[in-house]
NUKOLDO-741906 format. One record per residue (C-alpha): residue number from 1; residue in one letter; chain; x, y, z. Coordinates in steps of 0.25 Angstrom, whole numbers. Layout:
REM NUKOLDO-741906
<NUM,A,A,<X,Y,Z>>;
...
REM end
This chain:
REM NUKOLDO-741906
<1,X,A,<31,-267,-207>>;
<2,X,A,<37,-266,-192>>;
<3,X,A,<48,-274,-197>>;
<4,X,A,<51,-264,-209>>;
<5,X,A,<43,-271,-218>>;
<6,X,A,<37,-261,-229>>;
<7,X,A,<24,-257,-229>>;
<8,X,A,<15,-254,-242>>;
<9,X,A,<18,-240,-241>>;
<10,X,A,<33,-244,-242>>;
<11,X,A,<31,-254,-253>>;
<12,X,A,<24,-242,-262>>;
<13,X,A,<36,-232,-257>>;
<14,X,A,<48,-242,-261>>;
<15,X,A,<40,-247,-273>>;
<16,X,A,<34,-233,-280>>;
<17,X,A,<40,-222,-272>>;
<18,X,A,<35,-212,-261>>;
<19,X,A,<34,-204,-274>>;
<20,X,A,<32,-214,-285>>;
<21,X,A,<44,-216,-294>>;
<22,X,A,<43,-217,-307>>;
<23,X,A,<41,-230,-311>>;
<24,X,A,<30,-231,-302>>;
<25,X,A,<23,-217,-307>>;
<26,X,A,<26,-224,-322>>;
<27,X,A,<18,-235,-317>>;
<28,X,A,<7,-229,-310>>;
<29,X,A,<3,-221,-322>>;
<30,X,A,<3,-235,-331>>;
<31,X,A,<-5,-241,-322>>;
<32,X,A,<-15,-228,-319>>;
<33,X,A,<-11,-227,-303>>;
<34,X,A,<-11,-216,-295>>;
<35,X,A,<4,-219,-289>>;
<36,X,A,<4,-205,-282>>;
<37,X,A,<-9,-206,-273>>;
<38,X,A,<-10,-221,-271>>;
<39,X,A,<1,-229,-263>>;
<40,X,A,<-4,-242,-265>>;
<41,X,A,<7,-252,-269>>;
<42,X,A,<-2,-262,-270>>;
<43,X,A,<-13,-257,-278>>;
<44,X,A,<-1,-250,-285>>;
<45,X,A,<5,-265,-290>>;
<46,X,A,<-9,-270,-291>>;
<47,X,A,<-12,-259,-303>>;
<48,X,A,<1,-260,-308>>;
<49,X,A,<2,-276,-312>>;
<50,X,A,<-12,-274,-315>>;
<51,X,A,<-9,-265,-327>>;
<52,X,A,<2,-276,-330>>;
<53,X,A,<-6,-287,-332>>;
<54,X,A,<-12,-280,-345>>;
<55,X,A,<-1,-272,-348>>;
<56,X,A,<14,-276,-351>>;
<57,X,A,<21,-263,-346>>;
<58,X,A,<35,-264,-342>>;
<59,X,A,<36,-252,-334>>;
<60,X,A,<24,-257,-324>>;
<61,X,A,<31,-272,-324>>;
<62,X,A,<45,-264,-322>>;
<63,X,A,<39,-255,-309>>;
<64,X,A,<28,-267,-302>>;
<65,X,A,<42,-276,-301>>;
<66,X,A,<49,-265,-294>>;
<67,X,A,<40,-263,-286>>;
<68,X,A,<38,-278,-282>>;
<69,X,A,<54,-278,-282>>;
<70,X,A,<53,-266,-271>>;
<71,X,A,<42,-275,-263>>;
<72,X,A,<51,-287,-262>>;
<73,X,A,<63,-278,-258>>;
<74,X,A,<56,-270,-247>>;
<75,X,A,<48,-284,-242>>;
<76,X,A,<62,-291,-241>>;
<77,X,A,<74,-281,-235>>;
<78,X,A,<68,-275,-223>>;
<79,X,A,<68,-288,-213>>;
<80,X,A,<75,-288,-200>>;
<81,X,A,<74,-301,-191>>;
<82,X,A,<78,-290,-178>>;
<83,X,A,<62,-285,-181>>;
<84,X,A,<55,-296,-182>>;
<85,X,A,<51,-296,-167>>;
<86,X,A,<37,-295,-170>>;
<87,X,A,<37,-307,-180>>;
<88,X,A,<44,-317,-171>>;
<89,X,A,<35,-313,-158>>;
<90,X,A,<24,-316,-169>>;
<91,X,A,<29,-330,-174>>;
<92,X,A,<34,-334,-158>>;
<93,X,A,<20,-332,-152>>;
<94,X,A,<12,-336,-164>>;
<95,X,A,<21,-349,-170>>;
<96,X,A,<22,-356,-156>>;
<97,X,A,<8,-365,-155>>;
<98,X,A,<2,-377,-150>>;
<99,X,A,<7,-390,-157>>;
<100,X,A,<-9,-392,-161>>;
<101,X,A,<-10,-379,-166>>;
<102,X,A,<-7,-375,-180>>;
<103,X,A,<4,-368,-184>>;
<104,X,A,<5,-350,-185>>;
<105,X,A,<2,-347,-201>>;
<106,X,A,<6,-334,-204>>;
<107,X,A,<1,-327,-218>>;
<108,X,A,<8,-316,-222>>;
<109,X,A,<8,-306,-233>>;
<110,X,A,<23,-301,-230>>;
<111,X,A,<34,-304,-239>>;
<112,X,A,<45,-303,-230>>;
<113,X,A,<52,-315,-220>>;
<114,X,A,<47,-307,-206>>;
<115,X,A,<41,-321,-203>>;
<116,X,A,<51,-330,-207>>;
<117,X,A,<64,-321,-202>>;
<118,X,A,<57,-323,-189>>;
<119,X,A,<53,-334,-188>>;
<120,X,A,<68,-338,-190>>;
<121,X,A,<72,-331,-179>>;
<122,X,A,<64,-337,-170>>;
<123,X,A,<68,-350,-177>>;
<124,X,A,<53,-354,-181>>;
<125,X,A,<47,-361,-193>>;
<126,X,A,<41,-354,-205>>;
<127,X,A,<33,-364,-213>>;
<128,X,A,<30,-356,-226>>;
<129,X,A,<30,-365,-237>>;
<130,X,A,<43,-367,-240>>;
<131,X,A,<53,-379,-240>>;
<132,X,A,<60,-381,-227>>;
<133,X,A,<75,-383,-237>>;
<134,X,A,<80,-375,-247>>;
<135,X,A,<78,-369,-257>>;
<136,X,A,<66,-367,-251>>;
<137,X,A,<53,-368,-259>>;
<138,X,A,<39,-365,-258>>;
<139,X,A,<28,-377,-256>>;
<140,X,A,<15,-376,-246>>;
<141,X,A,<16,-391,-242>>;
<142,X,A,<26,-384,-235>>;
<143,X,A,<15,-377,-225>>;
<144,X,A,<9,-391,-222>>;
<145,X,A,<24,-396,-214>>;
<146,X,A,<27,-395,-200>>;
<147,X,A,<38,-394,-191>>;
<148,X,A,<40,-404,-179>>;
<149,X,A,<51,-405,-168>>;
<150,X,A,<55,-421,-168>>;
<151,X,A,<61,-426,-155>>;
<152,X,A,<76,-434,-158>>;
<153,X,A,<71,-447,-154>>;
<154,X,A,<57,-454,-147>>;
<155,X,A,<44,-456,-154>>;
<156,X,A,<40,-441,-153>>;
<157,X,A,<36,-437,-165>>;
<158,X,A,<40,-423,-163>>;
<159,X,A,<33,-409,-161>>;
<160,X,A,<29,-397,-168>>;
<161,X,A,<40,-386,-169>>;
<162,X,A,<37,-374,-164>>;
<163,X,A,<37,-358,-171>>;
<164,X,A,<33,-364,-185>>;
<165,X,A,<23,-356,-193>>;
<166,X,A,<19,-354,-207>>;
<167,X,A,<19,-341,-216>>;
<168,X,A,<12,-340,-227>>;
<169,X,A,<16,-329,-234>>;
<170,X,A,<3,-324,-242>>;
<171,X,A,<11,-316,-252>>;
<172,X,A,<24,-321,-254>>;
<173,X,A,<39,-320,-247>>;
<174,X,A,<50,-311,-250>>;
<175,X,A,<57,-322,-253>>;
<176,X,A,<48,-333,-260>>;
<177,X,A,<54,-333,-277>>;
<178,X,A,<45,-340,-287>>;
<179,X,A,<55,-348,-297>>;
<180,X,A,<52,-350,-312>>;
<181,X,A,<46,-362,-309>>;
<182,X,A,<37,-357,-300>>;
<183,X,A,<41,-363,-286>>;
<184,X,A,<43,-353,-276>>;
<185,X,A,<56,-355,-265>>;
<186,X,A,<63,-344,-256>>;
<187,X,A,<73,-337,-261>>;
<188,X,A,<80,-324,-255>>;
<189,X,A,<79,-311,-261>>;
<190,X,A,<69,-316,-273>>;
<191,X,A,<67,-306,-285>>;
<192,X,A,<55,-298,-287>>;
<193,X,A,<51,-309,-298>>;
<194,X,A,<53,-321,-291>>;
<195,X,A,<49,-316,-278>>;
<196,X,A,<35,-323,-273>>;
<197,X,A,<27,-312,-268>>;
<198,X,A,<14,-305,-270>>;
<199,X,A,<17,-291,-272>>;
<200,X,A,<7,-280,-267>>;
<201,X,A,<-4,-280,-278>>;
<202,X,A,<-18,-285,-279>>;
<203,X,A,<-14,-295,-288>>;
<204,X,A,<-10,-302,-275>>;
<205,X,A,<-24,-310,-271>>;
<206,X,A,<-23,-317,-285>>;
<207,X,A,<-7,-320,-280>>;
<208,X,A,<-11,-325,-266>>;
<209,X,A,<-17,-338,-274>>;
<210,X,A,<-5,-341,-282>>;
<211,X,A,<7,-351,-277>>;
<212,X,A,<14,-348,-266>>;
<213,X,A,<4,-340,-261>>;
<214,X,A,<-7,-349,-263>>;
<215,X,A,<-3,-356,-249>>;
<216,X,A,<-2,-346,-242>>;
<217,X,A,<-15,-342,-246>>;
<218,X,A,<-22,-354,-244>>;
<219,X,A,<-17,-358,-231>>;
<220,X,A,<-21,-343,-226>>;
<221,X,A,<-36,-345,-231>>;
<222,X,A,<-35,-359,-223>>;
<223,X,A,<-32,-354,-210>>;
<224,X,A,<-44,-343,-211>>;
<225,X,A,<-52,-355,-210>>;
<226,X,A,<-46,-362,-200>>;
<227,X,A,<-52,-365,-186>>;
<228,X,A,<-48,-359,-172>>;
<229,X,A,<-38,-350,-183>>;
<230,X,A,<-31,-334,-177>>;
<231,X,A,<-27,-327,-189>>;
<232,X,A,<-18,-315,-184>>;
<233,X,A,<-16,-302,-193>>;
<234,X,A,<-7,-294,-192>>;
<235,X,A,<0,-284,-202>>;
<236,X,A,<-11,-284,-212>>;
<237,X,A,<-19,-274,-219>>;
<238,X,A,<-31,-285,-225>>;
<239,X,A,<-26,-277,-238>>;
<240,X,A,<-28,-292,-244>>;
<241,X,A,<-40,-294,-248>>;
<242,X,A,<-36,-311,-250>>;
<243,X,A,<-30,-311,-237>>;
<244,X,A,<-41,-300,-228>>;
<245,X,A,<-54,-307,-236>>;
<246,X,A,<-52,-322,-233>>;
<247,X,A,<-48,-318,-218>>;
<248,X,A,<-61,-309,-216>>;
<249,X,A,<-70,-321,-222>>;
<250,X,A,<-63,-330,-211>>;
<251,X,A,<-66,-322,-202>>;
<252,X,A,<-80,-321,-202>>;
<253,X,A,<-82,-339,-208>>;
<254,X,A,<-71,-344,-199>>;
<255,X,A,<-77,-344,-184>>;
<256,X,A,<-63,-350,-179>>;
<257,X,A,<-54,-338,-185>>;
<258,X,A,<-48,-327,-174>>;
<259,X,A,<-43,-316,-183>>;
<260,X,A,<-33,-306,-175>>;
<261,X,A,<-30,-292,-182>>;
<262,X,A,<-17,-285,-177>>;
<263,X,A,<-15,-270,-184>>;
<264,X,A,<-8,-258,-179>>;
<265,X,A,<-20,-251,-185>>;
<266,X,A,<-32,-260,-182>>;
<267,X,A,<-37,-247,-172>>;
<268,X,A,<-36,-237,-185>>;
<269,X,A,<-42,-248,-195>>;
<270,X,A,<-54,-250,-186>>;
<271,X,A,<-56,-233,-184>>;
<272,X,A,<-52,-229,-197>>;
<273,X,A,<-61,-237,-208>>;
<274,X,A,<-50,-230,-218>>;
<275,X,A,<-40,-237,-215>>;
<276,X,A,<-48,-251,-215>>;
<277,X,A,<-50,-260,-223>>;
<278,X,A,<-62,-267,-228>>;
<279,X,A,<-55,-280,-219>>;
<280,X,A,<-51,-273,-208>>;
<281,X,A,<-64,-268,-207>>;
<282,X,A,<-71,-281,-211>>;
<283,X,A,<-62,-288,-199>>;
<284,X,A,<-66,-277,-189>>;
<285,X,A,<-80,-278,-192>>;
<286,X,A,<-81,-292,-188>>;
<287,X,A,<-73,-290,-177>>;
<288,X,A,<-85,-282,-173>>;
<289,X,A,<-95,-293,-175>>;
<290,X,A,<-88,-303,-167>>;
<291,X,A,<-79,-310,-178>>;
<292,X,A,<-66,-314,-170>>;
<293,X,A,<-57,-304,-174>>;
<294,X,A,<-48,-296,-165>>;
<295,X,A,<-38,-285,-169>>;
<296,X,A,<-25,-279,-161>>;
<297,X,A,<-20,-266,-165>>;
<298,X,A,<-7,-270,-165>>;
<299,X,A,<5,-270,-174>>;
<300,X,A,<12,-285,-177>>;
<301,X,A,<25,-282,-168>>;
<302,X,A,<12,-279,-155>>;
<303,X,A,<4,-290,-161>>;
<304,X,A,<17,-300,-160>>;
<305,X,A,<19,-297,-146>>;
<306,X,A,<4,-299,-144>>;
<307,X,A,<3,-312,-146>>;
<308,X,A,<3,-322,-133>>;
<309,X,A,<15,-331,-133>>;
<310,X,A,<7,-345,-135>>;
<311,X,A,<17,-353,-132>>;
<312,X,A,<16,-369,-131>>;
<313,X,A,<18,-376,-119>>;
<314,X,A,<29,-385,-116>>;
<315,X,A,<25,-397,-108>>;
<316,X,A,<30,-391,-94>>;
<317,X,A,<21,-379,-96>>;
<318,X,A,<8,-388,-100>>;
<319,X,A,<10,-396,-86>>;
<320,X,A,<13,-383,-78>>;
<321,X,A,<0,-379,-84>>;
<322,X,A,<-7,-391,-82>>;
<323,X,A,<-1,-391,-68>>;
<324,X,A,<-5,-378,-64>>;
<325,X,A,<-19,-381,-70>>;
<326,X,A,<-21,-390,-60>>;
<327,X,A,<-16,-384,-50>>;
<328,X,A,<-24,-371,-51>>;
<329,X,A,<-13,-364,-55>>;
<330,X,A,<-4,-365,-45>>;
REM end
């Protein structure tokens, strides 16, 4: 949201009105929700394609796509490359690692290019599933290639290029369309009906296990149960149960797992048991008991500029080291 990004109270505002238009009040009485008192967007939709699925109302079907249409518009128009500070100070510290190490994955649930448009700037890799030549279209072999730097000439057999990443994106992309046959490719400026999103509802734990998302999915539940693993949080809420729950059963069977927390609010979530929920009070309490859990209060643009600057060694540092090593120093 430091970025303009809308919040969920912006979504419902864009989507239903600060005083709720009148497709939306028409809706909300077929569907026997209280649009007045609960600002829920989520729960909202979640009702309303509900009432579709055992009732064909064109009103409903009419108001649910405009208000998807509203979603995409406000997740795709408000990106500027000038504030992604925080985003490349992110993907700068975090993508440069050891040759033996695997490489940064990054799970979100944002729609929007924030990653990508800075990761082009710093001129990084993004591996996100998608053929390296245009048209560009979706395959998760993808995620299994790597990028070397090959010398001109010699026997050398070349080495690993540095700032690549992978990002998954848990619930779609802003500009990830579905054809009619069912192959998913990029495309700028999709419509609502081709665009490959999950949308705010409940309906999206059941979406999470259906192509692309699948991959994404899977590949997140691996690294949960992966040795010597971080797994860094920031911007999230635990508001998805299929993302929070897999995560706090990790935590407590995987002994190798180091789970940072980074929230502007962690102080007041802690405090304030209202403004928690069951995860955050779940994580807090076996932060209490010893689990190896650690939280920052601290917004993503603090937590960016947190993060020590790991980078490699070039050859003349390792000897310099290595020299002062035995020298004592000196």
């Amino acid at each position: 949201m430091a970025v303009g990004g809308p919040s969920m109270k912006d979504l419902w505002e864009a989507a239903i009105g600060k005083k709720p238009s009148e497709g939306a009040a028409s809706t909300a009485k077929a569907i026997n929700y209280d649009v007045n008192s609960q600002n829920n967007i989520e729960e909202f939709l979640s009702k309303a394609e509900a009432y579709l699925q055992v009732k064909d109302d064109t009103t409903v079907k009419g108001f649910v796509d405009s208000c998807k249409n509203v979603i995409l518009n406000k997740c795709s128009t408000f990106l500027d490359v000038s504030n992604l500070q925080a985003h490349k100070t992110f993907l700068h510290r975090l993508s440069r690692r050891r040759v033996r190490d695997p490489r940064l994955k990054i799970f979100t649930t944002n729609y929007d290019l924030c990653f990508e448009q800075a990761a082009s700037t710093l001129g990084g890799v993004v591996i996100d599933g998608f053929s390296f030549t245009p048209p560009r279209h979706y395959d998760p072999r993808y995620f299994s290639y790597d990028i070397i730097r090959r010398p001109r000439g010699g026997e050398d057999q070349g080495n690993y290029l540095e700032g690549v990443f992978h990002l998954y994106k848990l619930h779609g992309s802003i500009n990830w369309a579905r054809s009619a046959s069912g192959a998913i490719f990029e495309k700028t400026n999709p419509s609502p009906d081709e665009t490959c999103l999950i949308y705010p509802a409940r309906g999206k734990y059941q979406q999470s296990f259906l192509p692309p998302h699948l991959e994404s999915m899977s590949q997140y539940l691996a690294v949960l149960r992966e040795p010597n693993t971080c797994i860094i949080v920031t911007g999230f809420g635990f508001n998805d149960d299929h993302l929070s729950e897999p995560l706090r059963a990790a935590v407590i069977s995987n002994p190798h797992l180091r789970l940072i927390i980074a929230d502007p609010s962690t102080v007041t979530r802690e405090s304030e048991k209202v403004n928690a929920n069951r995860y955050w009070q779940e994580f807090f309490s076996l932060s209490k008991d010893g689990e190896d859990i650690w939280f920052l209060n601290a917004t993503f643009q603090e937590f960016a500029k947190l993060i020590p600057d790991l980078k490699s060694l070039t050859p003349a540092d390792k000897l310099l080291k290595t020299i002062q090593g035995i020298t004592g120093g000196k």
